[in-house]
N, C-alpha and C positions, 0 to 999 in steps of 0.2 A: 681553551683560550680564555685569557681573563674575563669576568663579566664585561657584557658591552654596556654603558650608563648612559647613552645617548639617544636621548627620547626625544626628539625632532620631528620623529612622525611616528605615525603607531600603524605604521602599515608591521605586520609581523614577519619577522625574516625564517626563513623553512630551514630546520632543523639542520646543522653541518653546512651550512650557506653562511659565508663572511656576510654580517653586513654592511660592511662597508662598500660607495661606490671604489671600484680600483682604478677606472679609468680617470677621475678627478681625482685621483690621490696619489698618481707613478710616480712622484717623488719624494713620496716619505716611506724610509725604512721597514721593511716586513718581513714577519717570520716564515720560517716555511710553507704555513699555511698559508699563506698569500696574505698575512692579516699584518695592520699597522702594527707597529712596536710603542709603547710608552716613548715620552721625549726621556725618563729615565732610563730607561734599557737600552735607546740610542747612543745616549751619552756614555754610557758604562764602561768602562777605562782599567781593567787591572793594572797595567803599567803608571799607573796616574801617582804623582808621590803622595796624594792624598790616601789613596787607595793602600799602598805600602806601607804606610804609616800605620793610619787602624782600618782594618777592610768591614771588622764588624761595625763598624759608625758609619761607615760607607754606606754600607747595605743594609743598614737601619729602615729606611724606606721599601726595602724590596722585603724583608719581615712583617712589615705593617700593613702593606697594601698588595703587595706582588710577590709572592713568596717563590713560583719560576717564570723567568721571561726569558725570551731569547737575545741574546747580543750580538745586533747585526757585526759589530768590529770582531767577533773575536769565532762567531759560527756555532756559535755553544747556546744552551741551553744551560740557563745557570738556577741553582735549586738553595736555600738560603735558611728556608727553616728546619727546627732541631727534626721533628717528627718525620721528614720529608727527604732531608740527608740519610738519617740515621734508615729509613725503608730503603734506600737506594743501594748504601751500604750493605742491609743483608741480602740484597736478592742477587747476590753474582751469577744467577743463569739468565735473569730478564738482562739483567747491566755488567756488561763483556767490562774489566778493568784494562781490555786490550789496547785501550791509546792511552793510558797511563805514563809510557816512557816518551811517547809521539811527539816532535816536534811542533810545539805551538806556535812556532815562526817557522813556517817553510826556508830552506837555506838556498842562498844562490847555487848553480851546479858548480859556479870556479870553487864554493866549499867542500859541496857533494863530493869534489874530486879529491880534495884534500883528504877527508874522510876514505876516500875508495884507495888513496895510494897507502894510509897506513892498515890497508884490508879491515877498517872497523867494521863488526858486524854485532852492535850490541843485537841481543836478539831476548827471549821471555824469562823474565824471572820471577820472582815472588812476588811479584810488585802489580805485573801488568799477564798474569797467566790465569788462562783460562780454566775451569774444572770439564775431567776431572784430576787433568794432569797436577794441578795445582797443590791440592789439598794433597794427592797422594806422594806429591815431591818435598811438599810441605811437613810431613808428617815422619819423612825417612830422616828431616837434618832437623827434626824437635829438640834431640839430645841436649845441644848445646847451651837453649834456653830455658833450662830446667834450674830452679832454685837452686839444686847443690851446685851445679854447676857454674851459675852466676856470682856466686859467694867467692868461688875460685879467683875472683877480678876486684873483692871487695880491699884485702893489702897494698894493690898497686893502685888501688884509686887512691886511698888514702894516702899514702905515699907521697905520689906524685902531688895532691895536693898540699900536703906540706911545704912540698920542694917549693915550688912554684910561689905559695904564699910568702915563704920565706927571700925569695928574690927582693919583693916591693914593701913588704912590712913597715920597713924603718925609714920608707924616703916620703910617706904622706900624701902620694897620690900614686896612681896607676890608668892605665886604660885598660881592665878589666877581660877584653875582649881579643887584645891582641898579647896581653901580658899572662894570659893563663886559662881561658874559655874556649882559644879555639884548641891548642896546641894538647892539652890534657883528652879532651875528648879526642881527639883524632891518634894519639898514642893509646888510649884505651882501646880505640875502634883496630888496631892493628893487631895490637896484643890479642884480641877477642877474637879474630881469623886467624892471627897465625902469622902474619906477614911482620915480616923483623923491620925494624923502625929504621928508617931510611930520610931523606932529606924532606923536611916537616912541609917548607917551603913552597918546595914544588908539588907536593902534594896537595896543599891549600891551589895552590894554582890551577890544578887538574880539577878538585871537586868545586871550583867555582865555574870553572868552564864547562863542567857537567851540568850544571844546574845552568847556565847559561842555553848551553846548547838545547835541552829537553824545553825548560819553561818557561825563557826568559826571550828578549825583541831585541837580538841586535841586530846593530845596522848591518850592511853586506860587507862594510870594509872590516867591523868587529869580528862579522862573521868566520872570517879568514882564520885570525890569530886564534880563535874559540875550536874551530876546529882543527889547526893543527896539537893546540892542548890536548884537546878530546882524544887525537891521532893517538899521541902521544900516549895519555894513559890509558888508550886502549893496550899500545904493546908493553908497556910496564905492568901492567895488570898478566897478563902472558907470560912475562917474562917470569915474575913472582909465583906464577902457577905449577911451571915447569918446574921449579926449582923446589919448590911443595912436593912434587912427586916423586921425587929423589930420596925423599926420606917423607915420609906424611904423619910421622909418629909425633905423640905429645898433645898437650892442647894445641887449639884452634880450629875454630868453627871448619876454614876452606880444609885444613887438614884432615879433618873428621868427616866431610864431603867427601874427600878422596877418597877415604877408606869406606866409606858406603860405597864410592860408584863400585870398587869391586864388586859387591854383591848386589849391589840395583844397577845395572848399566844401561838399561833404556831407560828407567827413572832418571837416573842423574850425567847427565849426557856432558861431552866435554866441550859444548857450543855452552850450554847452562852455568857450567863450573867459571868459563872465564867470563861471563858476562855478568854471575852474581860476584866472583872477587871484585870485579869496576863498582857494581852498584853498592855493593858493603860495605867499601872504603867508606863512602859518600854519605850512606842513609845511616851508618850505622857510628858518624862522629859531630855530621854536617848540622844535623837534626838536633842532636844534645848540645853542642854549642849556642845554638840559637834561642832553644829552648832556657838556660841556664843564662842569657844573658837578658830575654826577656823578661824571666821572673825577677832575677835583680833591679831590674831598671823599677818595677811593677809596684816591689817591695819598698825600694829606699823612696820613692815617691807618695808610697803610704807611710808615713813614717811609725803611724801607730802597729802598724802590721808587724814594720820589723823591729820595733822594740820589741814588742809582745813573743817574738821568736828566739830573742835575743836573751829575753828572759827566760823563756822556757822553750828549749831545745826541742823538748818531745813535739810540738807542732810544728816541727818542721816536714815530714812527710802531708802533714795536710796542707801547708802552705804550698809545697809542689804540684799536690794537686792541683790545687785549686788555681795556682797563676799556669800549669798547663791548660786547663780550661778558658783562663781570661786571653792568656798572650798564649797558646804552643807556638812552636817554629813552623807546623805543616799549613798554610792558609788552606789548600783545596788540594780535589784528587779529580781526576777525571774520569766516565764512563760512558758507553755508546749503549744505546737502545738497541737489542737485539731483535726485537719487536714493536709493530706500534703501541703503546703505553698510554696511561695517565698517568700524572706527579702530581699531586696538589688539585687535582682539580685541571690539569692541563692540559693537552696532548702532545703527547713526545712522538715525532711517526720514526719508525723503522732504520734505523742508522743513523738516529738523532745526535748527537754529541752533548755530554753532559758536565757543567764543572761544579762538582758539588762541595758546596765553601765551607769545610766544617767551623774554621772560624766564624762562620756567621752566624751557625745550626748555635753553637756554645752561647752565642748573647742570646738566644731566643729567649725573651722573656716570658713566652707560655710554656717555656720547660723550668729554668731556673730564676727563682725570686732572686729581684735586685739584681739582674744577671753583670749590668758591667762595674756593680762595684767588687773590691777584692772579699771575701770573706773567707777565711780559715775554718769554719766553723761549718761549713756548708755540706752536709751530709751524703746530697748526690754530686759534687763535685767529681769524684773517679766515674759519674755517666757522661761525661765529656766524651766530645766525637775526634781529639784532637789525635790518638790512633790509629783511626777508623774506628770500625768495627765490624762483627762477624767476619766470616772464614778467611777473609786480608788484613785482619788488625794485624798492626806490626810487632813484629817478634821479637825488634830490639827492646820494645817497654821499659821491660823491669829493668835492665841492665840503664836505660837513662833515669828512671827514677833514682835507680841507687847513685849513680853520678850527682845527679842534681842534688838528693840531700848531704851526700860527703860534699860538694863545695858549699854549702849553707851551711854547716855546721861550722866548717872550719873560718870561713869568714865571719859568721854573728858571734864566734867564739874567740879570735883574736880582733876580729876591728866592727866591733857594733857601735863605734863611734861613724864609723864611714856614712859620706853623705855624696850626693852625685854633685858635680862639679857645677856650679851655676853656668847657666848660658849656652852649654851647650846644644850643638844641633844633629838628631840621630837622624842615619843615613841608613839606606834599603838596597839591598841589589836588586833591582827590579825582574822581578819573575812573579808568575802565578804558583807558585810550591810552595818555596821556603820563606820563612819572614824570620829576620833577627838583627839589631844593629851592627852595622861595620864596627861599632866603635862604641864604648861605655867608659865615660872616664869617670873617676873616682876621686876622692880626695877625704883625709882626715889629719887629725892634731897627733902625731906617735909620741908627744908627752902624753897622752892618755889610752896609749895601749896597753890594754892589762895585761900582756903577758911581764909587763916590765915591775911590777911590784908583785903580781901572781903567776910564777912563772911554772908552778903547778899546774894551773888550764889547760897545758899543752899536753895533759897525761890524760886529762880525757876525752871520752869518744860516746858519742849513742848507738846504743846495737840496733843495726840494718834489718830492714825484714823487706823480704824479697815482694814486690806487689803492691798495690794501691793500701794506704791507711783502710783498716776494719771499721766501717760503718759502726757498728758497736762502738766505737772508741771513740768517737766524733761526737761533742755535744759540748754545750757551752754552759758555763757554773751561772748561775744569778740567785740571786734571795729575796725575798718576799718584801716589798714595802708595806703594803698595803692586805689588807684581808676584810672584806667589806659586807655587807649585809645585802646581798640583790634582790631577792625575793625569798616564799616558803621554802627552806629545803635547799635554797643556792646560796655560794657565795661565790664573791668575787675576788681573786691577786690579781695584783699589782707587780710586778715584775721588773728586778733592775739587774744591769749586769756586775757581776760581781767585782769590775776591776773596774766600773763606773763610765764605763765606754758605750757610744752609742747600740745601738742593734740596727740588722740592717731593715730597709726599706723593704714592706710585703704589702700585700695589695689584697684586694676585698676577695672574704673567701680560705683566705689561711688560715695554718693551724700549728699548732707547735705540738711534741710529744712530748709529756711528764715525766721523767724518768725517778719512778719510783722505787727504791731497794732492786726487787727483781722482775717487775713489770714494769709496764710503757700503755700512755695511755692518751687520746688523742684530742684534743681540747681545741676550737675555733677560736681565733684571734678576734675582739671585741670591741677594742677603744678607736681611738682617733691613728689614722695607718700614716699621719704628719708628724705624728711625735717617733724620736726615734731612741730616746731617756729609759721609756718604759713599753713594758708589754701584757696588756689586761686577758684576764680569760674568765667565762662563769663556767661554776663546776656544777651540775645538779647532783645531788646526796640519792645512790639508786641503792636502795635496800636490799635489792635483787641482784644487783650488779656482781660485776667481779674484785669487788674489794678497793676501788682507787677511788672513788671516790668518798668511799668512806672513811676513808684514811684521809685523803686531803681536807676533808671538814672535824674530824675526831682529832686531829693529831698537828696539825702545821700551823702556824704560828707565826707575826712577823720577824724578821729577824732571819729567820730560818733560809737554810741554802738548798737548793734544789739544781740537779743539771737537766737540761731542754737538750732536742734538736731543734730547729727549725730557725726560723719560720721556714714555711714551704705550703706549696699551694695543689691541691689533687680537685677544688673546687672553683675553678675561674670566672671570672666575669667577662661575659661578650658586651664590649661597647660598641659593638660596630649598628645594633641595632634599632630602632625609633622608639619601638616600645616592651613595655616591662611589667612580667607580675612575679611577684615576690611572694613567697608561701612560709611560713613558719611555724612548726607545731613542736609549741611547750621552749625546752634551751634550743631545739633548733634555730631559736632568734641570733645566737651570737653569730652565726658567718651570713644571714641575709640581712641583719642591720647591717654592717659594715657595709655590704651590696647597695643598702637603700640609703648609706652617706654619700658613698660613692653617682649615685645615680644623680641625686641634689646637686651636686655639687660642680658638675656637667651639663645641669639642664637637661637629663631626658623625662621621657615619659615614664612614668611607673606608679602602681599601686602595692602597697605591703599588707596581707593578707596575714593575723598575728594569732594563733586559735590556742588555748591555753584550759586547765582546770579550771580556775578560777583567776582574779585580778592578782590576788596574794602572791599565787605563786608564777604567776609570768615574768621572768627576769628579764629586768631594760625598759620595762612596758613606759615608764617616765618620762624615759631617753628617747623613745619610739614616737610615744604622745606628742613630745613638744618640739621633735625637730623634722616630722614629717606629717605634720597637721595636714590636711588635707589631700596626703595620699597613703592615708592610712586605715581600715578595716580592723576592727578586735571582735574576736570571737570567745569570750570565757563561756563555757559549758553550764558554768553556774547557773549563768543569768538565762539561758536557755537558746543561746546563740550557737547555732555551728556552722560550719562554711560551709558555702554549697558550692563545692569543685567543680563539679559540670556548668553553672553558669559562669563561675571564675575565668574559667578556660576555653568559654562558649567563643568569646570574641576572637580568640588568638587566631595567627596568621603566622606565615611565613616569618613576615617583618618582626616579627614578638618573642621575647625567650621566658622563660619561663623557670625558675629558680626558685626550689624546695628543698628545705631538709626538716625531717621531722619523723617521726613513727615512722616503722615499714612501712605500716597498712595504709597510710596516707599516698606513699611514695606509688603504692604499686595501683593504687584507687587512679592517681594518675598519669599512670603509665597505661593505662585504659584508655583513658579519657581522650591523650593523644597522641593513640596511635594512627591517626588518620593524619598526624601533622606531619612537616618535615622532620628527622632526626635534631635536629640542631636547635630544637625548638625548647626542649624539656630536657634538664639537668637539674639533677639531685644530688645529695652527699645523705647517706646513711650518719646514723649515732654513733652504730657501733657493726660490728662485724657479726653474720647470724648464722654461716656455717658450720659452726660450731653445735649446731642444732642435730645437724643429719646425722643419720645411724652409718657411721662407718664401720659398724661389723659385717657388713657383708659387702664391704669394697673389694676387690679382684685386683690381680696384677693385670697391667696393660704395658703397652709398646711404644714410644714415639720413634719415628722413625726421620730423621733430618732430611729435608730436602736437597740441601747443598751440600751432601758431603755421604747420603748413602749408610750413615751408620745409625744402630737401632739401641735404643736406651730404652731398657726393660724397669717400669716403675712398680714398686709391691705392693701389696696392700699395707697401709699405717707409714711409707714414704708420700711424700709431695712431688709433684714431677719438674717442679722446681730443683729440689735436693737431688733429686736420681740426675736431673741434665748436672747441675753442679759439682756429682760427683764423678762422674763422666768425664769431666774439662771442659766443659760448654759452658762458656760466661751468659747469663742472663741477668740482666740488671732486676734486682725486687728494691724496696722499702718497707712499707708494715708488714708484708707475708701477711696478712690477717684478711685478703680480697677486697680489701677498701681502697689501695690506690690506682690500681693496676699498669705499675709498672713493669711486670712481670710478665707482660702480655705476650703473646707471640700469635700469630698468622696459621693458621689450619687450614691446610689444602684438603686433607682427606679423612672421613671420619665424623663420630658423634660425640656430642662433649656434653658432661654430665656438671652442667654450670653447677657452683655453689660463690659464686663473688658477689659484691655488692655495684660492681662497676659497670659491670654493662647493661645497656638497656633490654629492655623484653625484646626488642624489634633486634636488636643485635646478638641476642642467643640465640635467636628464632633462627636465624642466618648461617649460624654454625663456623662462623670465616674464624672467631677468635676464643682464644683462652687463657684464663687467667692460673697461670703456672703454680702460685702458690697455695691452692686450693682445689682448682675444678679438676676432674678427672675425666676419664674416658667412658663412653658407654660400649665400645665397639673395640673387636681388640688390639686393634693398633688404630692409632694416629698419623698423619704424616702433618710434620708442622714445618712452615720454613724457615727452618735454621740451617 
């Protein structure tokens, strides 16, 4: 349950005892546990058109302060942040996706019976099935969503979006939505099963009453007309099936079903077969529409985003990414607690109901910097939750990515004059699923359509590639303003972007990666995090290093161009707390300065603790001096000063965090020191990555063995068990691979782990629960990890 902050009395309430009186309180809303609810969680409304509209701004609040609370109106248990969703997601044996298709509006029985006269019996499919039927039903219709096989669909997308584009070209406005967004995807989604294109129409009609019927609040007299739809294409869905089995040859997904059930027939059952052709239709057109028009809307509202597309075509797959991530069409997915649980810090009991908002997980701003503005450039964009993820992520994906960039392409390439209509008002079909507008009207000047003096543009096309933009490929041009003098042995850039555009908003703590010839290298963000023109970093000159820095002081120049990732942050700052010590040894100062602007500048508590060789060479020590006078500490060596850590950290409490980067041996001197503290107390960030040290000649192959799914990936000696899952087909999200961020992380049920990362604390190897994939190995010979 959330912390209780009411100190009224200090009588102590016994351990699993609400403190609250109940009998003075039987009229205010409460969770299972018998406990109050927030007047925010009371209030909580999916159906609300605020909620419709943006649900992550909604639930801005329940990110900040309440990350799950219960909603008395809706029976759920709703779950908000990125780290929190994304655990729920991979643990499909704690978290059943079995009420995933369940009516969120119980239906009158005068519906029920509608439903029963046309024998509906939707019943489990991909969507909402348990393992380990799941994964192994899952695994037998793979085929279809296999690269070469997706390529097979790349002609008639394009195609079709020609046609279509060509309809409204030349009359200077459209409605986007109804003129060519919904009806392309949902002729794709047919084509991809197999189901011959039949009345477009009524088919929209059906998948909107499907989505009604599962997600959405209608009233009982809605109810009526929703379920006879539903009736409806349940036997059209039948009908089309039958008629599949008469001949089942050629492409299509249900057609290639068919011909597996032959040879899996208690795998692919024919209650399965017609209830995945209903949900196919649906997921596999309903979704890309929505998707495709919220990026649009996303885009021509950033006007600079979609010039900058317009100009150069090859950022288009990272634009899809990245506006799946801002806007996808999935808001949330639901799951039941198969056990009592914690989430967050909470208690979930035993058949808890869960609606886990991945749109909300995607604005979290302790996973992605700058999260709700658009960025193109943003490196972990494809770790978006708009999918899912693990052994449910949806297996249309790639087949919408490719959609999404064929209509980007084709509209920033004939009408990148196109602007959205003033005035208008975007409308929601109210449901907890799907989010996308009714309606996207458009409009531009067709005296300035280039295909009318270039009428060559129409011959080209950008080559498709099946899957999320390559993280390698991702990274933003900028060139050196500035090159400055900071201390002995440091200098500093200045950083601007290349096409003169801002950079996005990063917060105390980030860092950018240098992307040098054929290395990468990781450098703290340093100046003022208000300016958004430029971006400062100090480089120390390490003699001993691995060559980047000595190249960036021997060789660069202003003037000179350089491509980054970032910003992006693997060092955060907790402001939730009163007080503050800050530790810096040597260039460690650049991510704890920014820390100790950040502290000033909010009024907390804190002291900066600055220990150095000497005055010379401490970079910033100026900057440090004059704008944190009286909560500042310098230790230069010279002068015979060094910090004494154990009195540093003598005071700290609970209430205190504590934020270091500097030398290992400082790091791990205090990681001693508070081990007696809470975990949340001490965060560090390493220089630089040091497993590079260990003798891997006598590393041994080992085993991981997947929890969710029973199969065993054999790791060798001289692979990473990172690469052996990824060559398997197991998506695991990394970034540096080098055990400095740990994104890579995954959950260990069983087994000893032969840590070499820089990310976990001593108290959290000690523990054994995690490992960091791109680096640490096994001591034992198999693993079982939850994947």
């Amino acid at each position: 349950m959330p912390k209780n902050t009411d100190h009224t009395n200090d009588i102590a309430t016994p351990v699993g005892v609400c403190p609250f009186a109940h009998g003075a309180m039987s009229s205010i809303p409460k969770d299972p546990h018998g406990c109050p609810v927030s007047s925010e969680a009371d209030a909580f409304d999916p159906f609300s058109p605020t909620y419709q509209a943006d649900p992550a701004d909604v639930l801005r609040w329940s990110r900040e302060r309440e990350p799950v609370f219960y909603s008395p109106k809706l029976g759920y248990w709703v779950v908000t942040r990125y780290e929190d969703v994304k655990a729920v997601f991979r643990d499909n044996t704690l978290f059943s996706p079995a009420n995933a298709l369940e009516k969120i509006t119980p239906f009158s029985s005068e519906a029920e019976a509608v439903l029963k006269r046309y024998n509906y019996g939707m019943a489990r499919t991909l969507v909402n099935e348990d393992e380990p039927a799941h994964l192994e039903r899952r695994r037998a219709l793979m085929f279809s969503f296999s690269p070469e096989e997706l390529m097979h669909h790349e002609p008639m997308v394009r195609r079709l979006t020609r046609e279509y584009v060509d309809r409204f070209v030349n009359k200077g406005k459209a409605d986007l939505v109804n003129e060519m967004l919904w009806e392309i995807p949902l002729t794709v989604a047919l084509h991809f099963l197999g189901v011959p294109e039949e009345d477009m129409g009524k088919l929209r009609e059906y998948s909107i009453a499907h989505t009604v019927n599962t997600w959405g609040r209608p009233t009982p007299e809605q109810q009526l007309k929703v379920a006879d739809s539903v009736g409806k294409f349940w036997n059209y869905a039948g009908k089309v099936l039958e008629r599949m089995r008469e001949d089942p040859s050629g492409h299509g997904w249900m057609k290639y079903a068919i011909r597996r059930q032959k040879e899996l027939p208690d795998v692919i059952t024919d209650s399965y077969l017609h209830s995945m052709m209903m949900a196919g239709i649906v997921a596999a057109h309903e979704t890309t529409a929505h998707a495709t028009a919220n990026a649009l809307r996303l885009l021509l509202e950033d006007i600079n985003t979609w010039n900058r597309i317009c100009q150069d075509p090859s950022l288009i797959p990272q634009a899809v990414e990245e506006c799946l991530r801002h806007s996808g069409s999935i808001v949330a997915w639901r799951r039941v607690a198969l056990e009592e649980t914690e989430i967050g810090g909470v208690k979930i009991p035993k058949g808890g109901k869960l609606l886990i908002v991945n749109s909300s997980a995607n604005h979290d701003q302790s996973y992605f910097e700058d999260a709700d503005s658009i960025d193109i450039f943003r490196d972990n964009a494809s770790e978006h939750l708009s999918f899912g993820y693990g052994s449910h992520q949806c297996l249309g994906k790639n087949l919408a990515r490719m959609e999404m960039c064929i209509f980007l392409e084709e509209l920033t390439r004939r009408l990148p004059h196109m602007r959205l209509s003033p005035n208008q008002e975007f409308k929601y079909l109210p449901n907890i699923a799907f989010r996308g507008p009714e309606n996207l009207f458009v409009e531009w000047d067709v005296n300035l359509n280039p295909e009318r003096t270039k009428p060559e543009i129409l011959d080209t096309r950008q080559a498709v590639k099946i899957g999320a933009p390559a993280k390698d490929a991702i990274f933003r041009e900028v060139v050196i303003d500035q090159i400055r003098h900071e201390a002995k042995g440091v200098v500093g850039l200045t950083l601007k972007n290349k096409d003169g555009g801002d950079f996005p908003r990063w917060s105390p703590g980030a860092h950018i990666d240098l992307l040098l010839g054929d290395f990468s290298r990781k450098y703290s963000l340093c100046g003022d995090n208000r300016r958004r023109d430029t971006l400062e970093i100090a480089v120390l000159k390490e003699e001993e290093g691995r060559g980047g820095s000595k190249y960036i002081h021997d060789n660069l120049k202003p003037g000179d161009q350089l491509r980054i990732k970032g910003p992006k942050n693997n060092f955060r700052l907790d402001e939730s707390a009163n007080r503050y010590i800050l530790i810096a040894g040597g260039i460690g100062i650049t991510p704890i300065l920014t820390m100790a602007d950040r502290l000033a500048e909010v009024g907390k508590d804190y002291c900066l603790h600055y220990a150095g060789s000497d005055r010379s060479s401490m970079a910033l020590l100026g900057k440090v001096q004059q704008d944190h006078a009286g909560h500042f500490e310098c230790y230069p060596k010279s002068e015979g000063k060094r910090a004494n850590l154990q009195a540093i950290v003598s005071e700290a409490d609970a209430d205190t965090r504590i934020y270091v980067c500097g030398p290992d041996r400082m790091i791990e001197v205090l990681e001693e020191l508070c081990e007696s503290l809470p975990e949340n107390v001490l965060h560090f960030e390493h220089f630089a990555a040091k497993h590079e040290a260990y003798d891997t000649s006598k590393d041994t192959a080992f085993d991981l063995v997947l929890a969710n799914s029973g199969m065993v990936v054999s790791v060798q000696p001289g692979q990473t068990a990172l690469n052996a899952l990824r060559a398997a087909g197991v998506e695991v999200e990394s970034d540096c691979e080098e055990g400095l961020c740990g994104n890579c992380e995954v959950e260990v049920l069983e087994g000893e782990i032969d840590h070499r990362d820089n990310v976990l604390a001593r108290s959290e190897k000690a523990e054994n629960k995690r490992m960091v994939t791109c680096c640490s190995r096994a001591k034992t010979q198999a693993i079982k990890i939850a994947l």
